[in-house]
N, C-alpha and C positions, 0 to 999 in steps of 0.2 A: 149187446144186452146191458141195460142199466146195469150200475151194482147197487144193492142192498146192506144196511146195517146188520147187527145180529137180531134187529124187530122187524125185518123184512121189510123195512120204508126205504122208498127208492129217496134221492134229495130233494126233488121235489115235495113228495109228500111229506120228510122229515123235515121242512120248512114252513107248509104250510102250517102243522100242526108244533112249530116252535114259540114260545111267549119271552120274549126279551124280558117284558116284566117279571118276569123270577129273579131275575137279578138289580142288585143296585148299580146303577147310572152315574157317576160320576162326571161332572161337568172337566170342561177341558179348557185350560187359556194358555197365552203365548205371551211371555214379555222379551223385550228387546232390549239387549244392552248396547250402543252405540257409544262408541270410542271414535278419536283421532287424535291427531297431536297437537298441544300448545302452540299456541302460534311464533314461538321461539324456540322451537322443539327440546322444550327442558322436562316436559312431563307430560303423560296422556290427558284428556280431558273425556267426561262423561256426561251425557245429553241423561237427564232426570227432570220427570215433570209432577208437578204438586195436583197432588187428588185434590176436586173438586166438589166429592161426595162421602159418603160412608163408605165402606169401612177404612180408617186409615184417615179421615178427613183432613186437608193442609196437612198431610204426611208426603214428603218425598219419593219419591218411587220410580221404578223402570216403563219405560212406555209401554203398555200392552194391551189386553182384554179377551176376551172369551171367543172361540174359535167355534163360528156358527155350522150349523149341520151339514151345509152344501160346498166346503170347503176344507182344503188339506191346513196341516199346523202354518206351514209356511205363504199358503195364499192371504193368511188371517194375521202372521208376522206381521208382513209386507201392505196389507191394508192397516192396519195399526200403526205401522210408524207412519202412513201417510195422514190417517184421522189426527194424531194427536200433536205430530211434530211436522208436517208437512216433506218426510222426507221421502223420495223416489230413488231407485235404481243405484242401491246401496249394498255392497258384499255383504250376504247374510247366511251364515252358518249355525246348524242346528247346534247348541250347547249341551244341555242338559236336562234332563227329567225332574222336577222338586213333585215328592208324592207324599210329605208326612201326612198321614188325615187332618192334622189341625191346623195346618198353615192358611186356612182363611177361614176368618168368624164364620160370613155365610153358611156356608156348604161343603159338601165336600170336591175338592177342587184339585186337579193334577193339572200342573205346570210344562210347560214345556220353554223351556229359554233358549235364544238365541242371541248371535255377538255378531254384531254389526260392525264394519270398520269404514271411516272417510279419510279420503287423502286430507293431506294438512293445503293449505289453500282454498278449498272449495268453503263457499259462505259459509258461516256460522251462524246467520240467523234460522232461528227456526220459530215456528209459526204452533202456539199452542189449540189446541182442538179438542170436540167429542169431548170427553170427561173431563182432562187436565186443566188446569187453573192456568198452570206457566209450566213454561220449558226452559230452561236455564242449565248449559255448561256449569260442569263442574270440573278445579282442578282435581288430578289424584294422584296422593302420595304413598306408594306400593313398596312394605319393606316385610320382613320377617317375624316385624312384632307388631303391623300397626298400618291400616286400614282407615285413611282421612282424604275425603270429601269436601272440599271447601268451593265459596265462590263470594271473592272478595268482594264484586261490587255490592252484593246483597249481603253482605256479612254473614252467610251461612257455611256454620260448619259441623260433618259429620263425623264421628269416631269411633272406631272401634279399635280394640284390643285384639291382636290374633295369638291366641291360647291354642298350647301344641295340643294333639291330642294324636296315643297311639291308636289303631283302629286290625283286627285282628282279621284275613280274609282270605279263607282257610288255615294255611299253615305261614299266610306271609302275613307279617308284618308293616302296616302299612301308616306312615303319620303323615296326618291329616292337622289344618288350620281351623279353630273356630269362630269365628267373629263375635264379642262381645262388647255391648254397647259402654261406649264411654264419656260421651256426648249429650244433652239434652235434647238433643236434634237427634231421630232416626229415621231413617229408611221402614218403609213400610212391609208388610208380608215377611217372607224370606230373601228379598233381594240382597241384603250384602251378603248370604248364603251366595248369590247368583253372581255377583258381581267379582268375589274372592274368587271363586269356582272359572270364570272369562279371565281372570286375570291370569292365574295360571294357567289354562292352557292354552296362549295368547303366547306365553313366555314358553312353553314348552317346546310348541307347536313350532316356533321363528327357526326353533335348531334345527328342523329337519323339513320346513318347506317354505313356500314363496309367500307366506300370509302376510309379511310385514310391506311388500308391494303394494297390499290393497290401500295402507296409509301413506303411500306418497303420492303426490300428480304423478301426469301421462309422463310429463319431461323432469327431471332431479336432477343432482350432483353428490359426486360419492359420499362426500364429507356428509351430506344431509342424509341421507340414507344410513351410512354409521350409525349418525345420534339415533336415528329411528328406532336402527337394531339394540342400542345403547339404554335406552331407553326403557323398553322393553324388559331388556335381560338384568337391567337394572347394574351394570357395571361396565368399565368402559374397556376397550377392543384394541388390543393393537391391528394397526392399519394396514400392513402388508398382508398380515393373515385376515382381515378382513375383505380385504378385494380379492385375494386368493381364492377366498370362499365364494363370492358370487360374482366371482369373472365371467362365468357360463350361464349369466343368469339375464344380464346386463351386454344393450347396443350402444356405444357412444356416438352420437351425433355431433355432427357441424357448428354446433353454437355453442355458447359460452354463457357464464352467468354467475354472482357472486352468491356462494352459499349462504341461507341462514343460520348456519351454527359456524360459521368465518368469515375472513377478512379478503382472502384472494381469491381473487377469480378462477372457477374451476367447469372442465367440460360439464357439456349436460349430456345426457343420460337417457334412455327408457329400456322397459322391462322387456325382455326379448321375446317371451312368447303371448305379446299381446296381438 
């Protein structure tokens, strides 16, 4: 026997006679943060392409767009970074929710973000599309007070200021980063909202799983992998307890190969459970 609500509508019928239009509609988009490492592995770098249209026009921004009716947040990611940056078959994980009502002139718009990660070697070109102007690497410089964007060859650079702020959620106690612009140059929408937010849990996340794998190739050397983790956590590691740590993580292979962050030749390496 069907069941009935308390007005005796079986779901069918409570469907038929349902009007979505009672309610406001919120549109829905998907941006993409895309990290890898310097090609010296001395700092991450971040794929950012310049709006080509309103709102935001020649503002910098995270790769993204509006996630159409016939598809999930992540099918619209993954065509996004392909529209604007030409990239494919890139580690991408759901980040975060941006819902204030005012974070885009247009309309009202909820965000969905995601953080992309590429091994250090694989090409750097990337190929601008759909809305974006250009796509252009950025380095980043990730510390406690200070949120900087830059990309030498273009002479662009972005700033912020990270302002502690306490934040109160129930009975705990919780401080939180703000980004405040300090640059002429900004980031469009709420992305260094988006971007602060990837970074730490980027750096959170390395202490307690294998995310930092996604940014090296198939084959590495410890020393290179270190800096990776180094990098990330933003201070440097003693060694022993470093390979301690991910002895059970890592197969060493037959070859050899001279690390990028040294001088002597060290085994090479791949991730054990690929």
């Amino acid at each position: 026997m069907e069941k009935r609500n308390a007005k005796g509508l079986t779901e069918a019928e409570f469907l038929a006679q349902y009007h979505p239009g009672n309610y406001d509609r919120p549109s829905v988009t998907v941006d993409i943060m895309v990290l890898k490492m310097q090609e010296k592995l001395q700092n991450l770098k971040i794929l950012l392409i310049q709006r080509k249209d309103h709102p935001y026009i020649g503002q910098w921004a995270l790769a993204g767009g509006f996630v159409n009716i016939d598809e999930s947040a992540y099918e619209a990611a993954c065509r996004e970074l392909k529209e604007e940056t030409n990239l494919t078959g890139v580690y991408l994980e759901q980040l975060y929710t941006m819902s204030q009502p005012d974070r885009d002139p247009r309309m009202r718009v909820i965000d969905i973000a995601y953080i992309a990660l590429l091994p250090y070697g694989k090409s750097s070109i990337v190929k601008a599309g759909d809305d974006a102007k250009k796509a252009l690497w950025f380095d980043v410089i990730f510390t406690d007070s200070d949120l900087i964007l830059f990309n030498s060859e273009h002479n662009i650079k972005i700033e912020y200021i990270l302002e502690e702020k306490t934040f109160l959620n129930g009975i705990i106690k919780t401080t939180n980063y703000v980004p405040k612009l300090r640059s002429k140059e900004a980031l469009a929408f709420d992305h260094a909202e988006i971007i602060l937010e990837g970074l730490n849990r980027l750096k959170n996340k390395v202490l307690y799983s294998d995310i930092a794998f996604n940014l090296v190739p198939k084959e590495f050397t410890l020393p290179d992998l270190q800096k990776v983790y180094e990098v990330i956590l933003g201070k440097e590691l003693y060694k022993a307890n470093f390979r301690n740590k991910i002895s059970d993580k890592v197969t060493m292979l037959d070859k050899f190969d001279k690390p990028i962050s040294g001088n002597r030749t060290s085994a090479l390496y791949q991730y054990k459970n690929m």
